[in-house]
C-alpha positions, 0 to 999 in steps of 0.5 A: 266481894261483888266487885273487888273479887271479879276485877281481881280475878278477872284482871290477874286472868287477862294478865296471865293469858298476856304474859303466856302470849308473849313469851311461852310456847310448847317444848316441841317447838324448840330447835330440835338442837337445843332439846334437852332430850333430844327430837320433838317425839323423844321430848313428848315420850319423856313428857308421858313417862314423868307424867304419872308423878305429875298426877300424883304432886297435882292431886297432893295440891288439890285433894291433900291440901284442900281437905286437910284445912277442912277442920273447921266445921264452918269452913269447910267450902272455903278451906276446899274451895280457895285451895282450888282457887290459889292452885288455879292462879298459882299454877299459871304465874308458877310457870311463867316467873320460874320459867322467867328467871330460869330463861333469863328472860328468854322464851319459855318452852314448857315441858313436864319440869315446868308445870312440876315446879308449878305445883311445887310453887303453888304448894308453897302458898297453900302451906302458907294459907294454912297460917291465915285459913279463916282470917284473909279474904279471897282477894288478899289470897290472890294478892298474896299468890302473886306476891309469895310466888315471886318472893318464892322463885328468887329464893329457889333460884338463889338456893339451886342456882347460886348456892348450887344447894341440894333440896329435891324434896324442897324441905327448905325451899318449899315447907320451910319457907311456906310456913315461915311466909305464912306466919309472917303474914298471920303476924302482921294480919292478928287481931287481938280477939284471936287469943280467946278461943273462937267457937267457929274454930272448932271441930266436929266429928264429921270435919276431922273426917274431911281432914284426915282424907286429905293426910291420908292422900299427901301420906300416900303420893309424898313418895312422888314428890320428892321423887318428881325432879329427881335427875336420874334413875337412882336418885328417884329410886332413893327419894321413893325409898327413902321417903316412905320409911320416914313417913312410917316411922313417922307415924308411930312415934306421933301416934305414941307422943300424943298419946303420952301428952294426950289426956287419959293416953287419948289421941288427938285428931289434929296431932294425927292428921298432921304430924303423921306427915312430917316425915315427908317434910324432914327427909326431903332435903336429903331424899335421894342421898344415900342415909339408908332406910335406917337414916331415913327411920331416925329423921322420920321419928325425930319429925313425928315427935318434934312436931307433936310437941309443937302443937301441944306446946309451941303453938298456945306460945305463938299466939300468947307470947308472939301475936302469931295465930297459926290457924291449920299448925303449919309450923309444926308440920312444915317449918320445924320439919323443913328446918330438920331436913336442912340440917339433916342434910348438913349432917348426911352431907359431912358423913358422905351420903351424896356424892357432893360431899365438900365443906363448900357443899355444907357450907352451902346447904347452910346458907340456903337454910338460912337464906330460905328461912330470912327471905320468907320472913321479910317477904311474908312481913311485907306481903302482911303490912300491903294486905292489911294496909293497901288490900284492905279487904279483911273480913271484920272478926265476927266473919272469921272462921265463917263460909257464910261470909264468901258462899251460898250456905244451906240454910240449916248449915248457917245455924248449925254450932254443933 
């Protein structure tokens, strides 16, 4: 840590401060003609008026995200303190390898979009972090921003570029991807001695307190993001609705699964804290189709109850059958979330609810599925094998699940196993 962590740190900063000195510059001092919105000022009104849902994705991805992975009771300063450190790298490269792609090359000009789909690039990694959370050091968490968030922009290029597919919430592009990258990488970076139960990767009462303030903070702006890149007035209208009758109806049926598979009728802390969002995750794809409240209700219960099962049954599989330790579950409420919002699309799209409602159009939500889905396994595989091969920085097993390796901990915290 004392010298491979600053170099890196430092190093990608001073990569980062080259690379905007060269090719971005503010949205005002574009040629007035080729303004998307038309003069200088109008462009600043419009950078004001969609700044509000930028501040509801931004606290998503450094509140929500950062308390939700505070569970672990020994893990607390890294679980907040690394989402703030991906978000700070991930922010800055965002912007520049979206910008890259999307200009061809050209000069980037920022605008309110541009530092949107930032965030939604960083969230990307920090699903991701949710499989590794314990067992990846700070300096294979930077490698594996750079690395995720360029195999990432490819794949959301291809997908609304190429395939001209529709993702406003990014279901597929984002939850889907993220957790299927995540887990690659959890595959490639097991450890044998993940099967037992570690003590540190455990809860305490006040931890699972921590966490669920971060599901109550992603429940509460989920509506803003997917409404942030909506086109048009209706659209962002539908995404809002749409969204939040999935995340209430969602809610319900999680609590009265884990309910049914809980012990005595108990509830489960991890199961609330994390499948009550699933709802966000699934009706993204098709939020700002026309599937009505009701649709969006079905899709929502579905997400609740699909992911409630995984943890109870399909996450105990992963890592006794399939080597993969999924620390923070975030297949159970990104990936098979972001697969139903894929194929809920495909089935909103055959009954008309969007306007692009073709064969092709199907066709191509399919295609982006998959194409989302098979990119984030190979790249998350070779982002695996050049972190545990070339970045050889992993904390040895006895540190895993442990702040003490990377921060100053109180004394009396360093001790404590309750």
């Amino acid at each position: 840590m004392k010298l491979s962590f600053p170099l890196v740190a430092i190093g990608l900063e001073v990569s980062m401060i080259v690379l905007f000195g060269f090719f971005v510059k503010y949205e005002t001092e574009h040629n007035p003609v080729q303004q998307q919105y038309g003069t200088n000022a109008t462009k600043a009104d419009k950078f004001l008026e969609l700044h509000p849902l930028f501040q509801d994705v931004h606290v998503m991805i450094l509140v929500g995200f950062g308390f939700l992975m505070t569970f672990l009771k020994k893990y607390g300063f890294s679980s907040v303190g690394i989402n703030l450190l991906i978000a700070a790298l991930g922010l800055q490269w965002g912007t520049f390898i979206q910008g890259i792609l999307h200009n061809k090359g050209q000069t980037i000009y920022i605008g309110i979009k541009n530092i949107i789909n930032a965030d939604f690039s960083t969230a990307t990694v920090l699903i991701s972090f949710g499989a590794v959370l314990g067992k990846i050091s700070p300096v294979q968490m930077l490698i594996m921003t750079i690395l995720e968030i360029a195999v990432f922009a490819g794949n959301e290029y291809v997908v609304g570029e190429i395939f001209q597919a529709s993702d406003i919430g990014a279901s597929m592009t984002i939850h889907a991807f993220g957790a299927y990258f995540g887990l690659a990488v959890a595959g490639v970076l097991y450890q044998s001695g993940l099967r037992r139960q570690n003590e540190k990767e455990e809860s305490v009462y006040h931890s699972d307190l921590f966490a669920m303030i971060g599901t109550l903070f992603l429940w509460i702006f989920w509506p803003s993001f997917n409404s942030a890149i909506a086109e048009t007035t209706e659209q962002q209208y539908l995404a809002i609705v749409n969204t939040y009758f999935s995340l209430v109806a969602c809610v319900l049926t999680a609590y009265a699964v884990s309910s049914l598979v809980g012990k005595r009728g108990k509830l489960d802390m991890v199961h609330i804290q994390n499948a009550s969002l699933a709802g966000g995750v699934a009706v993204g794809t098709c939020a700002d189709m026309k599937i009505h409240p009701y649709g969006a209700m079905i899709i929502g219960s579905t997400a609740g109850i699909v992911s409630v099962l995984g943890f109870k049954f399909l996450t105990p599989c992963l890592t006794d059958k399939l080597r993969i330790h999924d620390t923070c579950g975030v297949h159970n409420l990104h990936g098979l979330p972001g697969v139903i919002g894929g194929l809920a699309s495909i089935v909103a799209i055959e009954l008309g609810a969007s306007k692009a409602s073709t064969r092709t159009t199907m066709l191509m939500q399919a295609a982006a599925l998959g194409s989302s889905l098979g990119t984030a396994i190979v790249g998350g595989l070779i982002t695996g094998l050049i972190l545990r091969f070339i970045v050889c920085v992993q904390p040895s097993m006895e540190f895993f699940f442990d702040d003490s390796a990377y921060w100053e901990v109180p004394k009396r915290e360093e001790g404590d196993n309750e």
